[in-house]
C-alpha positions in Angstrom: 16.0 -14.8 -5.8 16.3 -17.9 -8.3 19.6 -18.6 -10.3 19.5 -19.0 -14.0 22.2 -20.0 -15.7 24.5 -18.7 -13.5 22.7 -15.6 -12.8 20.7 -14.5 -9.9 17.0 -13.4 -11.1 14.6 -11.8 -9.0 10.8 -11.3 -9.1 11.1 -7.4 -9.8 14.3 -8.1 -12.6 13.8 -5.9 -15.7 11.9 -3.8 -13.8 12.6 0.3 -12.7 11.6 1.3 -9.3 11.2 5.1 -8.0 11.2 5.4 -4.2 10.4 9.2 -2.7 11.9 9.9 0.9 14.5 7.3 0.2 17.1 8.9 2.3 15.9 7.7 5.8 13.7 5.2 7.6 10.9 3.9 5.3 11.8 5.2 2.2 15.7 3.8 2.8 14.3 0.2 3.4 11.8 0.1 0.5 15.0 0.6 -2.1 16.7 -1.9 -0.6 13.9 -4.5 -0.9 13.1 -3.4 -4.4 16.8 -3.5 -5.1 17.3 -6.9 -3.3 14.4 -8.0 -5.2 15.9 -7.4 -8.9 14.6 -3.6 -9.7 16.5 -0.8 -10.7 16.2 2.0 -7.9 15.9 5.8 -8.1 16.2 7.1 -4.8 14.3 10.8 -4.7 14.6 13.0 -1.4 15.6 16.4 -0.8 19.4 15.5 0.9 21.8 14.6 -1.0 24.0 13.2 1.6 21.5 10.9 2.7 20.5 9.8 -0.7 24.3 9.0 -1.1 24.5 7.2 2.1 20.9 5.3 1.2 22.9 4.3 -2.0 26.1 2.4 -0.4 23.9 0.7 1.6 22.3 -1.0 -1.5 25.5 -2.5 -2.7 24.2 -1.7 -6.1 25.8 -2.7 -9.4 26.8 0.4 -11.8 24.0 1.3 -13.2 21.2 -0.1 -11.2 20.4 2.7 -8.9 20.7 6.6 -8.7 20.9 9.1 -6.5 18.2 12.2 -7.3 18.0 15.3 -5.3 14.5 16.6 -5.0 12.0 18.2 -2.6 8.4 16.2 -3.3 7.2 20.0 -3.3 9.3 21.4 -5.9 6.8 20.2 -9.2 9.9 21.9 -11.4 12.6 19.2 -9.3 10.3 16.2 -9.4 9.5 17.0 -12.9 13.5 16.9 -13.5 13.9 13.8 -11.7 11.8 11.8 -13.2 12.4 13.0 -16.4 16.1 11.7 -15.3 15.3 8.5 -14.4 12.8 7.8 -17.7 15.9 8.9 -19.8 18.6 6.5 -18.1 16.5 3.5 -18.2 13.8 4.1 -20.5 10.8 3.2 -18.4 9.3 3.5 -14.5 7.3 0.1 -13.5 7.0 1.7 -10.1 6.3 4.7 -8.0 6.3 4.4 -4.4 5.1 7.7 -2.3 7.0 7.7 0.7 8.2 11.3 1.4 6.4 12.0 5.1 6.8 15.3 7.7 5.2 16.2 10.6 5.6 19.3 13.1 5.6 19.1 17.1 2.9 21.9 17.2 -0.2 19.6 16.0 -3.1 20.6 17.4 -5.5 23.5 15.5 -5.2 25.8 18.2 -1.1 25.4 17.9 0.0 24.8 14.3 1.1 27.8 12.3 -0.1 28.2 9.2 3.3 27.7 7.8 3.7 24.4 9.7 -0.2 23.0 8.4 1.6 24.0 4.7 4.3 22.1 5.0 3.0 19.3 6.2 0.2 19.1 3.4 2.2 20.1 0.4 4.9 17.0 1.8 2.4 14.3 2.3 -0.3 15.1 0.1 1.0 17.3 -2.8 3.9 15.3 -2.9 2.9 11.9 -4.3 0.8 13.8 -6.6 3.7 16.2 -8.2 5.5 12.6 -8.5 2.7 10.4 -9.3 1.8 13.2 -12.3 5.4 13.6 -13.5 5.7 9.5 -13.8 2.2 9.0 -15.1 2.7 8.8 -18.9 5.4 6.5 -17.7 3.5 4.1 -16.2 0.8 4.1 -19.0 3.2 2.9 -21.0 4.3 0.1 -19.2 0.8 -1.2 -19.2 1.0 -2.4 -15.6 2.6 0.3 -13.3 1.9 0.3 -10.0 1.9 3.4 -7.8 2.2 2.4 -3.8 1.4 5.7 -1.7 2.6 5.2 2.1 -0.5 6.7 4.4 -1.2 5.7 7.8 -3.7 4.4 10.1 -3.8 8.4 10.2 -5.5 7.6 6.8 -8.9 6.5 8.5 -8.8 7.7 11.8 -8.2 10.4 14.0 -5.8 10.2 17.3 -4.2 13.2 19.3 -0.7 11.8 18.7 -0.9 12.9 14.8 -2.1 16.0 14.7 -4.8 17.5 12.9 -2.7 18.8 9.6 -0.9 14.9 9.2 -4.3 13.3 10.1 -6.1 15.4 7.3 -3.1 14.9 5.1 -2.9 11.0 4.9 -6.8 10.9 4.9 -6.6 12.8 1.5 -3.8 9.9 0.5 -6.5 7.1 0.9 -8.7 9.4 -1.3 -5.9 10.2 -3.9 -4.9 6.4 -4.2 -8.5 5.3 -4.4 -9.4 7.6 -7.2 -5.8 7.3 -8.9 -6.8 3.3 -9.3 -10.4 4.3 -10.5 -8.9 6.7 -13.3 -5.9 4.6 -14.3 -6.7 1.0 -14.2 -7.8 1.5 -18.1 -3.9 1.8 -18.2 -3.1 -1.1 -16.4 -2.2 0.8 -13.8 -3.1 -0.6 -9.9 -2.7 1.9 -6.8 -2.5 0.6 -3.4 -2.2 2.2 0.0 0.0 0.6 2.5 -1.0 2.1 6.4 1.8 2.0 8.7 1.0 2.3 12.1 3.6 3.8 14.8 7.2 3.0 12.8 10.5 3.7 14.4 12.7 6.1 12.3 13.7 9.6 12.5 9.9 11.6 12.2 9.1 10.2 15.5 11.8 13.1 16.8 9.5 15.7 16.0 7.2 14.3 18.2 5.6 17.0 20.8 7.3 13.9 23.6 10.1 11.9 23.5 9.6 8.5 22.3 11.0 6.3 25.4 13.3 3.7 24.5 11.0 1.1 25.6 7.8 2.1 23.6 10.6 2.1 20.4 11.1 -2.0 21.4 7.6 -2.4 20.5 6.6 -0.3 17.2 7.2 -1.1 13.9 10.9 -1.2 11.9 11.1 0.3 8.6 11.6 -3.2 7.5 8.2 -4.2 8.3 6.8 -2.0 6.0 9.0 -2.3 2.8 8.1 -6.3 3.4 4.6 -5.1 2.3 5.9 -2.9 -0.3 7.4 -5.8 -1.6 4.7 -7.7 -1.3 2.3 -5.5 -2.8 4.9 -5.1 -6.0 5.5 -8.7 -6.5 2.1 -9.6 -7.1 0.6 -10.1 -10.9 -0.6 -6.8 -13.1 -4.1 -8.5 -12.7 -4.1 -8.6 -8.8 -5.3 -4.7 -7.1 -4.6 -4.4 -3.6 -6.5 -1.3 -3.0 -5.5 -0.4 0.8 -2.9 -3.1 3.7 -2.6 -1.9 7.1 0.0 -3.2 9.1 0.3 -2.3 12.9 2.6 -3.1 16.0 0.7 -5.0 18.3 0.8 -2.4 20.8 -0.3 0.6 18.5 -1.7 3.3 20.3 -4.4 5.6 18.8 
């Protein structure tokens, strides 16, 4: 941040950010870099609790961040939400896609139904219920800039994912890449950040415990919400279509 006349500015100032999953690992460190950075923050995940404790972790001047209830699969809550957040600040600059799930029964021959439907209505059908409530939004600010969190997941497969999470984020790569073909008459860019292993709380529905040590060398939620940050700090006329970012160690 720069100080102007007395005033701390940052890149993102003016700007209104909405963050999905934002109670918890990824999506809790993306609003604070977004807030750190000058936007204004609407946290969307389906705990309110968590939202709540997201929030006083932002040390957030009145009136520069909110709290929003909503399950990504719920079109009638995200609908609301954003509706909410267009009405208290009169624009949305930013959409970031986080909302993620996964189920310790992952293979085809294991999975219930119920589990593969979850699973692709939370990563897949989620960014678009939000990305299509937010989109007149974003036309109208003439350079909004929708960041959908996949996975190395996205383009390849592994054992460790699962076959419903691995089909899942593959159809975010495809979402995000057509999303920035249809909008970019809008001004509108879409990128796809791919994460690999992170350390928050969806690796405890792993089929095996993560070990301590293998937690040392994996990702932070920080990591990715620098890239977030990057991505969203560039100029409307730069398009980063797809950034991996991977712990050294990544596994596949």
């Amino acid at each position: 941040m720069s100080q102007v006349g007395g005033k701390l500015e940052g890149p993102l100032d003016g700007s209104v950010a909405v963050v999905t999953g934002a109670g918890s690992g990824i999506g809790r460190a993306v609003a604070k870099a977004l807030r750190g950075a000058g936007a204004r923050v609407a946290l969307l995940g389906r705990r309110r609790a968590a939202l709540e404790d997201t929030l006083s972790l932002l040390d957030a001047p009145p009136g520069t961040a909110l709290a929003l209830p909503a399950d990504v699969t719920d079109r009638a809550a995200v609908d609301a939400a954003i509706a909410r957040v267009a009405d208290a600040w009169g624009r949305i600059d930013i959409l970031v896609n986080n909302a993620g799930t996964n189920t310790p029964r992952r293979s085809l021959e294991d999975i219930d139904p119920e589990d593969w439907d979850r699973v692709v209505a939370v990563v897949l059908t989620g960014p678009y219920n939000a990305t299509r409530a937010a989109l007149p939004h974003l036309r109208r600010a003439r350079s909004g800039l929708v960041i959908n969190i996949g996975s190395t997941s996205s383009y390849r497969a592994s054992r460790l994912a699962g076959i419903a999470y691995i089909a899942a984020k593959h159809g975010v790569l495809g979402f995000s890449a057509a999303l920035a073909l249809e909008e970019k008459r809008h001004g509108i860019r879409a990128t796809a950040i791919h994460p690999g292993e992170v350390d928050t709380p969806i690796l405890e529905k792993r089929p095996a415990p993560v070990p301590p040590e293998r937690r040392k060398l994996i990702l932070r939620p920080e990591d990715v919400a620098e890239a977030v940050l990057f991505v969203a700090t560039r100029p409307p006329g730069v398009a980063i279509p797809s950034l991996s970012i991977e712990p050294l160690a990544q596994e596949i």
